[in-house]
The first five atom37 places (N, CA, C, CB, O) and aatype in JSON, in Angstrom:
{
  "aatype": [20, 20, 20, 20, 20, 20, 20, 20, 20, 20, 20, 20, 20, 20, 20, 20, 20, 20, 20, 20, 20, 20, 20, 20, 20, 20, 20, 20, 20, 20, 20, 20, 20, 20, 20, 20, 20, 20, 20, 20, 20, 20, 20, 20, 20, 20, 20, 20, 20, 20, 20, 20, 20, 20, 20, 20, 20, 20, 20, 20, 20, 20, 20, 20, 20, 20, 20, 20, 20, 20, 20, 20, 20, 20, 20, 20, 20, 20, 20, 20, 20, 20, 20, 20, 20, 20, 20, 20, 20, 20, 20, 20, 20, 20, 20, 20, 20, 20, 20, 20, 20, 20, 20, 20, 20, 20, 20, 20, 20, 20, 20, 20, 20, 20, 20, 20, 20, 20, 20, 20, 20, 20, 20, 20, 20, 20, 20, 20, 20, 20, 20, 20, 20, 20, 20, 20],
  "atom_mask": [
    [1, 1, 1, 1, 1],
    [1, 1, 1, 1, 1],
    [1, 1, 1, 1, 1],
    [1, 1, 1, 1, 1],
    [1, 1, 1, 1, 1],
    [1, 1, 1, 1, 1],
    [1, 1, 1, 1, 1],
    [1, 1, 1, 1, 1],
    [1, 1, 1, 1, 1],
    [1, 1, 1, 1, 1],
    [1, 1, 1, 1, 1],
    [1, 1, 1, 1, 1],
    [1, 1, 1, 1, 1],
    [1, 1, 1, 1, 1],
    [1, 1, 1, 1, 1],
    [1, 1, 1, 1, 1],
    [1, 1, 1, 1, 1],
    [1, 1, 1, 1, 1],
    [1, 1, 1, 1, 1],
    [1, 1, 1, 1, 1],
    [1, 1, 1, 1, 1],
    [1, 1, 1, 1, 1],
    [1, 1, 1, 1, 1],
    [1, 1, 1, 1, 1],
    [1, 1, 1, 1, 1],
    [1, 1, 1, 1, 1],
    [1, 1, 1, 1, 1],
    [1, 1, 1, 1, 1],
    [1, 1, 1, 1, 1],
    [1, 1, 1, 1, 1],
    [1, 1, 1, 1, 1],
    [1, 1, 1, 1, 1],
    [1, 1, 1, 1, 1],
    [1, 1, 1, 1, 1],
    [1, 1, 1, 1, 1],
    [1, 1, 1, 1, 1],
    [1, 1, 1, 1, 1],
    [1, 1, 1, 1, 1],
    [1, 1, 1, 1, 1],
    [1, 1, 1, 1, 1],
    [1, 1, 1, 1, 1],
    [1, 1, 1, 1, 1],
    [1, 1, 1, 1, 1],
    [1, 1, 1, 1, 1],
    [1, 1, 1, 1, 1],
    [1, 1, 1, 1, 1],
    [1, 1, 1, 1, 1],
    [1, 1, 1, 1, 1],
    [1, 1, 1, 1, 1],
    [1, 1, 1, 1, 1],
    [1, 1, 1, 1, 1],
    [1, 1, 1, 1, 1],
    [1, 1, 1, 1, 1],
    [1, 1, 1, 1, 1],
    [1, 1, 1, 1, 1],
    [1, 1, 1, 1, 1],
    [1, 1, 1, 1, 1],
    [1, 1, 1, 1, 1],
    [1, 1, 1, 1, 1],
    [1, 1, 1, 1, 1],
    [1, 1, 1, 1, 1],
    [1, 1, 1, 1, 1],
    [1, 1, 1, 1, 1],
    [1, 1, 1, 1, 1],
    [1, 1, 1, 1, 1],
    [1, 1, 1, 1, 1],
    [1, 1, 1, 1, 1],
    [1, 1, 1, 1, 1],
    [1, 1, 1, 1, 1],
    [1, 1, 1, 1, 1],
    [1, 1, 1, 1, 1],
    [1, 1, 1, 1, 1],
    [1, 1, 1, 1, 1],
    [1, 1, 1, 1, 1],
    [1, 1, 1, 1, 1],
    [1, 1, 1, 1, 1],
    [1, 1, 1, 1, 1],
    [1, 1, 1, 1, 1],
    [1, 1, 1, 1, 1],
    [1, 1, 1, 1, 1],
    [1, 1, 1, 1, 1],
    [1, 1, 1, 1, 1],
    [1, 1, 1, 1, 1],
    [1, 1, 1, 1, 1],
    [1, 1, 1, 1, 1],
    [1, 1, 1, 1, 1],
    [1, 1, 1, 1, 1],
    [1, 1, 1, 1, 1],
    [1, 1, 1, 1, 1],
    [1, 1, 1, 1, 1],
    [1, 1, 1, 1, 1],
    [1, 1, 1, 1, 1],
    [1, 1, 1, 1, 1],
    [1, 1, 1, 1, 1],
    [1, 1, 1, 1, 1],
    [1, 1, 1, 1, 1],
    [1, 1, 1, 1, 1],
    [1, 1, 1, 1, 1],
    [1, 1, 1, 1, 1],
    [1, 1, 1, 1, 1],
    [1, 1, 1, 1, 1],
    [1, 1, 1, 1, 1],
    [1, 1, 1, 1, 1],
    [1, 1, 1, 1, 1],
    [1, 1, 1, 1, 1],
    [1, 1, 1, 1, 1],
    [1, 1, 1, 1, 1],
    [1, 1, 1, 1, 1],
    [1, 1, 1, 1, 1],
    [1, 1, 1, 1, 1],
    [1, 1, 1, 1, 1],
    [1, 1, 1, 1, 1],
    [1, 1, 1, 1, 1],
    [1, 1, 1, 1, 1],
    [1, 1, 1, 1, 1],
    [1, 1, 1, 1, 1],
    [1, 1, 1, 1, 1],
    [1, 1, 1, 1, 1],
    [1, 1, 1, 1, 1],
    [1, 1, 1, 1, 1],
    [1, 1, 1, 1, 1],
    [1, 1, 1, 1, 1],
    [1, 1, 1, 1, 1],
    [1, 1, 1, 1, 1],
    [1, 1, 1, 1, 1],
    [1, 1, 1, 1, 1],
    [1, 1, 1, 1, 1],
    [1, 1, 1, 1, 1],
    [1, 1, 1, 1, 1],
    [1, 1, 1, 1, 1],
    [1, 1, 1, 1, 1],
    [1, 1, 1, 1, 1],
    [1, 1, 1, 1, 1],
    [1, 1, 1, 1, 1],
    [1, 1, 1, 1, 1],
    [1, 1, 1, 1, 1]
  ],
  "atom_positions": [
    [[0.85, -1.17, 0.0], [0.0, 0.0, 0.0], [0.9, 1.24, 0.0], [-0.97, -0.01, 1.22], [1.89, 1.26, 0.73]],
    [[0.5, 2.59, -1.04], [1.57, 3.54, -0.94], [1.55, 4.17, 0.01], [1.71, 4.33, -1.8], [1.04, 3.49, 0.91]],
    [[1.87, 5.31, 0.42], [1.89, 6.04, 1.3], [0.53, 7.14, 1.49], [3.13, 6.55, 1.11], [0.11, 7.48, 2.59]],
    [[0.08, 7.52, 0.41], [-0.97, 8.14, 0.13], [-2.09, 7.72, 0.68], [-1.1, 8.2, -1.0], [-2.85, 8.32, 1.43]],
    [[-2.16, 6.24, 0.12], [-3.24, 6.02, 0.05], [-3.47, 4.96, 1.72], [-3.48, 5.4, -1.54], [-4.45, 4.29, 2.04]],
    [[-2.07, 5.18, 2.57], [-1.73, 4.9, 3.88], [-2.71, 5.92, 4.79], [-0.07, 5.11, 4.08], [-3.56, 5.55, 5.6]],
    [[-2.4, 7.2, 4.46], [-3.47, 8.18, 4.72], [-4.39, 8.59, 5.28], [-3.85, 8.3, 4.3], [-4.73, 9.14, 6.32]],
    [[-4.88, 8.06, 3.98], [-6.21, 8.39, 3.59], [-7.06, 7.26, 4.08], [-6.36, 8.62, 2.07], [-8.26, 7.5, 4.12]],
    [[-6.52, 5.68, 4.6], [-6.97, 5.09, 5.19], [-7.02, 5.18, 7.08], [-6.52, 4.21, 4.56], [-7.27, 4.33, 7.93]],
    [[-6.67, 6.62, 7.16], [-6.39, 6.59, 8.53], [-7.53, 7.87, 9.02], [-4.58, 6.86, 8.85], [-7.69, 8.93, 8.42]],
    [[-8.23, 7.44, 10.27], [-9.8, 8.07, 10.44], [-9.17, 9.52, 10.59], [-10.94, 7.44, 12.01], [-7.97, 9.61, 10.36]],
    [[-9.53, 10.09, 10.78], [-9.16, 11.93, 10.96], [-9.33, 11.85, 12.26], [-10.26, 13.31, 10.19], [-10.04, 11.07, 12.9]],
    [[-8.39, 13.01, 12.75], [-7.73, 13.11, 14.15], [-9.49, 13.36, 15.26], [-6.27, 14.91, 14.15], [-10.45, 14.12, 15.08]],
    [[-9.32, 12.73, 15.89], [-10.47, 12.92, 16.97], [-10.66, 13.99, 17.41], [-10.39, 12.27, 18.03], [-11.85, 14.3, 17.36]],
    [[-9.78, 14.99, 17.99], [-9.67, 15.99, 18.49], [-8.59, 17.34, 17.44], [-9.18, 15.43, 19.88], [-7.39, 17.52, 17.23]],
    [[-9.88, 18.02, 17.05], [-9.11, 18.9, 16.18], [-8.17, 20.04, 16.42], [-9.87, 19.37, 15.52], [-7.24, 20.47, 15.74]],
    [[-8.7, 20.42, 17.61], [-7.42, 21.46, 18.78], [-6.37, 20.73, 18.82], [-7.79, 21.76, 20.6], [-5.31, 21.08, 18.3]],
    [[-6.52, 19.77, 19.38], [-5.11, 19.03, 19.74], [-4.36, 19.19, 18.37], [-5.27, 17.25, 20.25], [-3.41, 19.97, 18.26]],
    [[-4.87, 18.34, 17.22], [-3.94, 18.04, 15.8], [-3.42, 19.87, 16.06], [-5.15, 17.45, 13.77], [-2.3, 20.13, 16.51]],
    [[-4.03, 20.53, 15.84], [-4.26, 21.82, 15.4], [-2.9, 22.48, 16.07], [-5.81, 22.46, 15.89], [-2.13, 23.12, 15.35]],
    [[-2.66, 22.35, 17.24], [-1.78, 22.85, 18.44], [-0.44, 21.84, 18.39], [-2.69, 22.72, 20.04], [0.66, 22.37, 18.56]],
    [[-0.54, 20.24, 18.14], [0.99, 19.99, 17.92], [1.4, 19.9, 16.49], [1.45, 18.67, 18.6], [2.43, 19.36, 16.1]],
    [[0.55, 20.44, 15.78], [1.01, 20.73, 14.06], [1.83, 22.33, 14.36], [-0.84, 20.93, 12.62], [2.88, 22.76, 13.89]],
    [[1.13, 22.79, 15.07], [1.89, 24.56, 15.39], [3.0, 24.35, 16.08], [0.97, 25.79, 16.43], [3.99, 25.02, 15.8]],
    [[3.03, 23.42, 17.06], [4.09, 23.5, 17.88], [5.53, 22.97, 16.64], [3.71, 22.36, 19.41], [6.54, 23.55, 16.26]],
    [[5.11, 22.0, 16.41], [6.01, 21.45, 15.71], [6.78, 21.62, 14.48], [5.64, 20.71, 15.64], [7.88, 21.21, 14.13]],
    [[5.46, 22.68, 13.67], [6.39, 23.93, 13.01], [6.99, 24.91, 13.24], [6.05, 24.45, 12.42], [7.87, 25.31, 12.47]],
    [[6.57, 25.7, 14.64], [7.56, 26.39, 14.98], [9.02, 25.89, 15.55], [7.01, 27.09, 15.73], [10.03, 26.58, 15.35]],
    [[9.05, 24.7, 16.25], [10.18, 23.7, 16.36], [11.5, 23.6, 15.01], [9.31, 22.22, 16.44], [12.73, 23.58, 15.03]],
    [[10.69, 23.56, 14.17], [11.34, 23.12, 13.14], [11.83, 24.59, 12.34], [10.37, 22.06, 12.31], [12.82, 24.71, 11.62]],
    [[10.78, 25.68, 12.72], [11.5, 27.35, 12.09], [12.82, 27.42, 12.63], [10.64, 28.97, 12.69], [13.87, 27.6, 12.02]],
    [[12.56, 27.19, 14.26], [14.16, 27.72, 14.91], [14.71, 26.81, 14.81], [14.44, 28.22, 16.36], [15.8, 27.08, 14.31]],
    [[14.61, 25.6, 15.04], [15.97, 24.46, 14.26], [16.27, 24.93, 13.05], [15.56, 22.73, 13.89], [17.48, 24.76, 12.91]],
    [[15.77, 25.5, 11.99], [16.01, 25.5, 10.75], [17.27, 26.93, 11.0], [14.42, 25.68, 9.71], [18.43, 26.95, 10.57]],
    [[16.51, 28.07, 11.87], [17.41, 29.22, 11.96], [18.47, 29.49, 12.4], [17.06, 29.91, 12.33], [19.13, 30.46, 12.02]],
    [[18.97, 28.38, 13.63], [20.19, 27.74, 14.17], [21.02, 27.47, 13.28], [20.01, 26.64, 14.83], [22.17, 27.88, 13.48]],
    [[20.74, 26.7, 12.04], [21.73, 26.8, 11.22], [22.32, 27.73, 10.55], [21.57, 26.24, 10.61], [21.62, 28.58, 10.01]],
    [[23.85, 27.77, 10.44], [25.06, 28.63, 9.94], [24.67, 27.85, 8.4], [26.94, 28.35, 10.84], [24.45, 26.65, 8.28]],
    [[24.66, 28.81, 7.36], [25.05, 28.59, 5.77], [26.63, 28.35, 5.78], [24.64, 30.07, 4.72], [27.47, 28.88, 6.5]],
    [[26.78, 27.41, 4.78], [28.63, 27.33, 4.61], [28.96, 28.71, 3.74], [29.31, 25.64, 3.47], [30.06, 29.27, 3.63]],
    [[27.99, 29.01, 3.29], [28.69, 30.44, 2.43], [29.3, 31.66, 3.11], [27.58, 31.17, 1.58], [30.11, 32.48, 2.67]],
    [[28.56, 31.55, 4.6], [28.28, 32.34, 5.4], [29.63, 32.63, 6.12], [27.19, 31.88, 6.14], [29.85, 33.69, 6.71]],
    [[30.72, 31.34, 5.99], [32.0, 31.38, 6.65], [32.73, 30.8, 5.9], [32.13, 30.88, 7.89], [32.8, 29.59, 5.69]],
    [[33.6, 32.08, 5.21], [34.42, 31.92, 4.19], [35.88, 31.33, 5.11], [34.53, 33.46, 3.25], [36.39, 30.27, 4.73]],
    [[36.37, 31.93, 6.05], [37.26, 31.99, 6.29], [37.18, 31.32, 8.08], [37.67, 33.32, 5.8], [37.18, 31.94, 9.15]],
    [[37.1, 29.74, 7.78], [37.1, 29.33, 9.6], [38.56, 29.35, 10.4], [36.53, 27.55, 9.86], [38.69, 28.78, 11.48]],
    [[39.28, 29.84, 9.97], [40.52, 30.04, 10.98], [40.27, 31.41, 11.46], [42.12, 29.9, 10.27], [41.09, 31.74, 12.32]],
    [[39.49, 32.22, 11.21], [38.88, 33.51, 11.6], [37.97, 33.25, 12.62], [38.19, 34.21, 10.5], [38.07, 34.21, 13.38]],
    [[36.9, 32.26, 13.17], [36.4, 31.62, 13.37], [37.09, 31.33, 15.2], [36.4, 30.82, 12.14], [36.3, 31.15, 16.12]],
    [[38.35, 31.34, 15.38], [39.09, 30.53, 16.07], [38.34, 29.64, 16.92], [39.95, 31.21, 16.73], [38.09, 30.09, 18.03]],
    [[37.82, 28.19, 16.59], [37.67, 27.21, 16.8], [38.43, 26.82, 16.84], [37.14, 26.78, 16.43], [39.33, 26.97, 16.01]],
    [[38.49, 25.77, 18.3], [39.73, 24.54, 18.0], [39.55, 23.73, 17.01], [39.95, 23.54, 19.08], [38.42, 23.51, 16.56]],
    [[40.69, 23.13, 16.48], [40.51, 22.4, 15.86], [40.54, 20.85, 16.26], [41.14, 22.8, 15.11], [41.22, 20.36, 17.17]],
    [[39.78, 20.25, 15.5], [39.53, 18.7, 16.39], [40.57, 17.52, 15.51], [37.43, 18.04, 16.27], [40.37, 16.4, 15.04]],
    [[41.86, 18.56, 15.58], [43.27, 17.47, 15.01], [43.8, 16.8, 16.64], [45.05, 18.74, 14.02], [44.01, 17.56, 17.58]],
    [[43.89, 15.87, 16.72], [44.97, 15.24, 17.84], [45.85, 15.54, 17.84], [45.29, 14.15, 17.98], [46.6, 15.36, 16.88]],
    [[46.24, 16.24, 19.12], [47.69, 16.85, 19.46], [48.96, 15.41, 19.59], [47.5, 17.83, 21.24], [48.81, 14.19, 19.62]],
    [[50.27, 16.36, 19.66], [51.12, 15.41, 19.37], [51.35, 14.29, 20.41], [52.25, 16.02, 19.06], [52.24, 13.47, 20.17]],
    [[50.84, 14.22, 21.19], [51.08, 12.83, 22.08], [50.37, 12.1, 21.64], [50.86, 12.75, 23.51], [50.79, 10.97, 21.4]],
    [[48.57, 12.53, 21.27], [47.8, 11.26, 20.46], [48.85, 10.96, 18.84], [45.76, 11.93, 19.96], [49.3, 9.89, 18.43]],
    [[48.94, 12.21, 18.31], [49.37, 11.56, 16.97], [50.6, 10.26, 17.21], [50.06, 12.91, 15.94], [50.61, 9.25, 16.51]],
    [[51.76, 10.55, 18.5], [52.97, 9.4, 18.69], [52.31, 8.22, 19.22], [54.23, 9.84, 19.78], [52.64, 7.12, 18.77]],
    [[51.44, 8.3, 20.09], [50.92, 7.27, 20.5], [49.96, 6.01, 19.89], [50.48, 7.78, 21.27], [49.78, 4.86, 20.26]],
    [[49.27, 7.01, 18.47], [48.21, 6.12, 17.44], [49.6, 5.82, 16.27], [46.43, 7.34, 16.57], [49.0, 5.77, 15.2]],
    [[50.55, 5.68, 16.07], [51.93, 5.5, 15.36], [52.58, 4.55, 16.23], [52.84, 6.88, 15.2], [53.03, 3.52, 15.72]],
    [[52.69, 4.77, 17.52], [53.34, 3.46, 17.98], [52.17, 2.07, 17.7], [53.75, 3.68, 19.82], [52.45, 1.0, 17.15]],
    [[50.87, 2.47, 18.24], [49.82, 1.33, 17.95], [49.63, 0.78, 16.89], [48.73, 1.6, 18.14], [49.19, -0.35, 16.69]],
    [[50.1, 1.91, 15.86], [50.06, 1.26, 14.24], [51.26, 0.24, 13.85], [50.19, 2.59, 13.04], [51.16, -0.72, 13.08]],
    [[52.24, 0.59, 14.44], [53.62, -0.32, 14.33], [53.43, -1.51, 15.46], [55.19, 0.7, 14.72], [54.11, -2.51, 15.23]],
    [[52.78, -1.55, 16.39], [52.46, -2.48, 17.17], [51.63, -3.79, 15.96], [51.47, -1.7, 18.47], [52.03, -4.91, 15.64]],
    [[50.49, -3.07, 15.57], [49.86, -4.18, 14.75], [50.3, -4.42, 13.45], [48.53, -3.99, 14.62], [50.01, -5.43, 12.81]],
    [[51.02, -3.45, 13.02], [51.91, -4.03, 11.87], [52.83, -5.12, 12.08], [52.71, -3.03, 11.35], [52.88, -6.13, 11.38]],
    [[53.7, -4.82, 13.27], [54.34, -6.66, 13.44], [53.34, -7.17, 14.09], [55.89, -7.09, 14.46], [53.99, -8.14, 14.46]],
    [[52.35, -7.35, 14.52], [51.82, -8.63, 15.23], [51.62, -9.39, 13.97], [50.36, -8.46, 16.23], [51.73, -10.61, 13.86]],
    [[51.2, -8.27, 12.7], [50.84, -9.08, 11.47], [51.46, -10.08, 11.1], [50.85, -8.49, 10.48], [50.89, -11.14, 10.82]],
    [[52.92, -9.87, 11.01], [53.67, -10.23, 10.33], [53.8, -11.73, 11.4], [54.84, -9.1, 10.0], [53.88, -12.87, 10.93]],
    [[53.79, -11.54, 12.25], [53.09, -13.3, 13.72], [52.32, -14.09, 12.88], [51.58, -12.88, 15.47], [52.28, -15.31, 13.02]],
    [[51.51, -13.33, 11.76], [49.81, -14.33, 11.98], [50.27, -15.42, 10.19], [47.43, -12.6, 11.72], [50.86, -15.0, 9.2]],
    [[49.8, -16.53, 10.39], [49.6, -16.97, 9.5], [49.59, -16.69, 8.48], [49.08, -17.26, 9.59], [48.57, -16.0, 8.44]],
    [[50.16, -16.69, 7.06], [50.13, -16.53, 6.26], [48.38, -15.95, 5.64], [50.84, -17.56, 5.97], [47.81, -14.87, 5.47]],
    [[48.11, -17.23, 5.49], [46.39, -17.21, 5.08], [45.76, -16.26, 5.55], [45.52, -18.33, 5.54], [45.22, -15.4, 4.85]],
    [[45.75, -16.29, 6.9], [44.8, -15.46, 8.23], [45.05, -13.83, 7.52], [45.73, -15.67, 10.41], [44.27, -12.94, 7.2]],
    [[46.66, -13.96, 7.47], [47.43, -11.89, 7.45], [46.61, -11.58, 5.92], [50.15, -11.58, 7.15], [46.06, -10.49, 5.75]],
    [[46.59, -12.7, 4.77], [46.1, -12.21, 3.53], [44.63, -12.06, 3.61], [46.5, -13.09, 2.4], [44.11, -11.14, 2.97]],
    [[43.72, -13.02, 4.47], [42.33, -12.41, 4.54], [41.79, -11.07, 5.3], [41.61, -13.38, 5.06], [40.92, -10.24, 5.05]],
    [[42.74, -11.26, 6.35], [42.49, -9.83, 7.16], [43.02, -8.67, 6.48], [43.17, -9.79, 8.61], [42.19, -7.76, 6.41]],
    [[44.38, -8.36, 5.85], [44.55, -7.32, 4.56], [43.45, -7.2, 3.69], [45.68, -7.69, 3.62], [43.2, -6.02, 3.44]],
    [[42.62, -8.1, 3.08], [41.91, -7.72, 1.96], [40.66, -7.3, 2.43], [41.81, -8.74, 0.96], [39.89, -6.59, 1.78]],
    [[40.44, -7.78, 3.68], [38.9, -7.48, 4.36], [39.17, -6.55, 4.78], [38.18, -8.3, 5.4], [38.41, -5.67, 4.38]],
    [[40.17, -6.08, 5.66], [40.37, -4.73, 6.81], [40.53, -3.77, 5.6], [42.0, -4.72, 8.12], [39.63, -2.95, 5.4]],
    [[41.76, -3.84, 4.69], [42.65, -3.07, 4.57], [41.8, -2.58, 3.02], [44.28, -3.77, 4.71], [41.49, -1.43, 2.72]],
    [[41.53, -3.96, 2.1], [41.42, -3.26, 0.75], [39.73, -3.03, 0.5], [42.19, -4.3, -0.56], [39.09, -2.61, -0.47]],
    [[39.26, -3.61, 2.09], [37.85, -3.58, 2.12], [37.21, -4.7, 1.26], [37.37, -2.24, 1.67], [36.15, -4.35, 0.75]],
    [[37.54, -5.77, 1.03], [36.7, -6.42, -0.24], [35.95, -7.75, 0.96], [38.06, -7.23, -1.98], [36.41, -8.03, 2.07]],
    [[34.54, -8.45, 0.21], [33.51, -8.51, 0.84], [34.39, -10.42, 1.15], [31.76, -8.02, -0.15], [35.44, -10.75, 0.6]],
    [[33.57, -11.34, 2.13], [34.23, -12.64, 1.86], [33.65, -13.13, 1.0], [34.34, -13.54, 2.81], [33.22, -14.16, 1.53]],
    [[33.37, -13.12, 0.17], [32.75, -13.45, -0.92], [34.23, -13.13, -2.39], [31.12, -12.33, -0.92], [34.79, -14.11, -2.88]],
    [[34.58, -11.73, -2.81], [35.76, -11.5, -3.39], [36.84, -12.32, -2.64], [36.02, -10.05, -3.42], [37.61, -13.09, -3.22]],
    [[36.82, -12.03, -0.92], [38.72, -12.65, -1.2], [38.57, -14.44, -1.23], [40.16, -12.08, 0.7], [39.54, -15.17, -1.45]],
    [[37.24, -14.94, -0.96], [36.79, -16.36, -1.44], [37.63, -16.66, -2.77], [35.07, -16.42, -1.76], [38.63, -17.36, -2.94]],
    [[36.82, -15.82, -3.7], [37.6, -16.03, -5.01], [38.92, -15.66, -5.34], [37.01, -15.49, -5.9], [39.32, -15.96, -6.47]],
    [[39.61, -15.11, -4.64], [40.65, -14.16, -5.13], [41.8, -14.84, -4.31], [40.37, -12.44, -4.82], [42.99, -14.61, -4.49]],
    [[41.17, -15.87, -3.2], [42.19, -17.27, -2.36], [42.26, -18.25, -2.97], [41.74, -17.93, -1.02], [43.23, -18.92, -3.34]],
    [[40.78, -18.41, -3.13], [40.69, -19.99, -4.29], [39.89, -21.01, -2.61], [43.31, -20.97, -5.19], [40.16, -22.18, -2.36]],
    [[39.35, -20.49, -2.13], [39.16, -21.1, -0.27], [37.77, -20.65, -0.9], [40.06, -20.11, 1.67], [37.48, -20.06, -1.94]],
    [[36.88, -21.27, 0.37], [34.92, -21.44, 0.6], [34.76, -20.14, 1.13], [34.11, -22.83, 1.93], [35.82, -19.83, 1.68]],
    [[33.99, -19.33, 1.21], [33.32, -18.21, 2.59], [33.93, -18.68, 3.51], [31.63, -18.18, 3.08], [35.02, -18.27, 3.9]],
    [[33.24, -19.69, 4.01], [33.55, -20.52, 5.5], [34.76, -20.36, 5.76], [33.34, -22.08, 5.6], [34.98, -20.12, 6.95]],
    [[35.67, -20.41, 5.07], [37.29, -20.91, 5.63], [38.01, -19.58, 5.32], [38.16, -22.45, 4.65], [39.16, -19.25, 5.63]],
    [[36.82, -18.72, 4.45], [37.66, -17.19, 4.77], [37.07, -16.43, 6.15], [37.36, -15.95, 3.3], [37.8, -15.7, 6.81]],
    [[35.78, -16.67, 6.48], [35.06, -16.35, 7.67], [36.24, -16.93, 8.68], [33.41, -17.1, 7.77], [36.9, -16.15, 9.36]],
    [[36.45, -18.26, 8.72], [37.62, -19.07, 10.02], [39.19, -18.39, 9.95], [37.92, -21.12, 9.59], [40.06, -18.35, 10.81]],
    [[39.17, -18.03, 8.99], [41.12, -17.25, 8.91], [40.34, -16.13, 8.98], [42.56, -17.38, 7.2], [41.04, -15.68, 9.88]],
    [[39.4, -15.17, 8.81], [38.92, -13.8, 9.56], [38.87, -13.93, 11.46], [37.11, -13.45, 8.87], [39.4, -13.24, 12.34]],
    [[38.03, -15.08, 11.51], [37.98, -14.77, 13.19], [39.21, -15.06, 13.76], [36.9, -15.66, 14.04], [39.75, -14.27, 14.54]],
    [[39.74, -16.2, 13.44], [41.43, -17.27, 14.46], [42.22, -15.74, 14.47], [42.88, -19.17, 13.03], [42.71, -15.16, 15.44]],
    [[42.16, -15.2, 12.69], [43.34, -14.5, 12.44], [43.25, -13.22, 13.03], [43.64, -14.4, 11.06], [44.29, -12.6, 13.22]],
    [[41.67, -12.51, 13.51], [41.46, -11.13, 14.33], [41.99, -11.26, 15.75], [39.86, -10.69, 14.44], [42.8, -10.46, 16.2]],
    [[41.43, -12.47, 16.56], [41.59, -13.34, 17.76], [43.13, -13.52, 17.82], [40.75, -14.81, 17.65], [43.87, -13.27, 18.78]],
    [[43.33, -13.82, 17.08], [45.28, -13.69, 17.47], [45.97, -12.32, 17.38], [46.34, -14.62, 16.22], [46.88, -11.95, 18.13]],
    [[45.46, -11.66, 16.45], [46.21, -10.33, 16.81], [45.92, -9.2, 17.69], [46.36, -9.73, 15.83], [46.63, -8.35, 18.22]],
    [[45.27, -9.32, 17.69], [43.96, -8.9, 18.88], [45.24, -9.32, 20.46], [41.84, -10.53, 18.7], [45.75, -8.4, 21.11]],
    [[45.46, -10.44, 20.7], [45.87, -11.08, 21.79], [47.38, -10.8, 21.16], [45.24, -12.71, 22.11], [48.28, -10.75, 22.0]],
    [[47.72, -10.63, 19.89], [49.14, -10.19, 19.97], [49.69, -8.57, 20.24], [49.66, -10.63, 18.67], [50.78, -8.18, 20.65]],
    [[48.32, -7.71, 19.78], [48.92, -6.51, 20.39], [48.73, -6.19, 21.33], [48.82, -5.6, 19.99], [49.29, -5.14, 21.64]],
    [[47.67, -6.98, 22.59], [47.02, -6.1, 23.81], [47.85, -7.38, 24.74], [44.81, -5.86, 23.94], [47.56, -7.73, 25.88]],
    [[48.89, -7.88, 23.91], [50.01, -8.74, 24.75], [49.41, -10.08, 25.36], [50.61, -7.81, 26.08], [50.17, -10.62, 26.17]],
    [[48.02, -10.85, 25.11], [47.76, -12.06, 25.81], [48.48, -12.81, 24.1], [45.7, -12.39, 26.5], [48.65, -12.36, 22.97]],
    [[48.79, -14.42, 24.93], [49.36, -15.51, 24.65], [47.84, -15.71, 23.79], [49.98, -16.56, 25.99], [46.73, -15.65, 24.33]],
    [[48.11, -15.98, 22.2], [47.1, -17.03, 21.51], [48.37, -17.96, 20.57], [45.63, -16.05, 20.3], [49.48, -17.75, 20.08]],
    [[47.32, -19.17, 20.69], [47.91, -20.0, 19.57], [46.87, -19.78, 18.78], [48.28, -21.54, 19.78], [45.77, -19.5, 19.26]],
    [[47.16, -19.91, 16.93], [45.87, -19.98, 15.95], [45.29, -21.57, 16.53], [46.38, -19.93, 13.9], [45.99, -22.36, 17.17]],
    [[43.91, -21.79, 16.13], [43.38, -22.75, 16.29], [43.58, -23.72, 15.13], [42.24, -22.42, 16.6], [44.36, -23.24, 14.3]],
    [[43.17, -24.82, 14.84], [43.04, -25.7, 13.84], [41.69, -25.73, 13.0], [43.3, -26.9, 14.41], [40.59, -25.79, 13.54]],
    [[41.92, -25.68, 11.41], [40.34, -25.4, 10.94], [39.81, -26.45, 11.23], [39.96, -25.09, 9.47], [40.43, -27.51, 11.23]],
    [[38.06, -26.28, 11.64], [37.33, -27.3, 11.7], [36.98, -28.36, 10.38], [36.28, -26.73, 12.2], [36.25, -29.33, 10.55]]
  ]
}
């Protein structure tokens, strides 16, 4: 059923003050939400503006660089198989379905080198002991 005709199957409001009063309310709601908004044309120049800016200062930037080199070698720990499904899923984004084909392996056994192989690095950068498991 479309939407229209969703409607038009629906009885008319019982109480016509009421409709009448949260139809008003709710357009005026929506005037001053609407007037709250800044146009982008409106601010040519946001370093004029002086807003902070929401860049991470330099202890986050050294600290998300050490974490990145942290999981870059744990990678290089994980299984062959496991490191190439998690690159193509994490990294090049492709669905298990592509790196299925693109391994020459089932869903299933790219789904099992996705979880063993997250589960181990996971436990290799936050420092717990995993062994990979054995496929079922």
């Amino acid at each position: 059923m479309c939407a229209s005709m969703m409607r038009r199957a629906r009885p008319p409001p019982s109480s016509t003050r009421a409709f009448v009063f949260s139809t008003a309310r709710n357009l005026l709601v929506d005037r001053v939400r609407h007037a709250q908004v800044v146009p982008l044309q409106a601010i040519e120049n946001l370093e004029a503006l002086a807003v902070a800016a929401d860049q991470p200062g330099p202890d986050a930037h050294t600290q998300a660089r050490e974490e990145l080199r942290r999981v870059q070698a744990a990678l290089e720990h994980l299984p062959p198989r496991a490191r190439e499904a998690i690159v193509l899923f994490q990294i090049d984004g492709l669905s298990r379905r592509e790196i299925a084909s693109r391994m020459g392996i089932s869903e299933k056994t790219v789904t099992w080198h996705l979880n063993s192989g997250m589960r181990a690095l996971a436990d290799l950068v936050y420092g717990e002991a995993h062994e990979m498991g054995r496929k079922p």
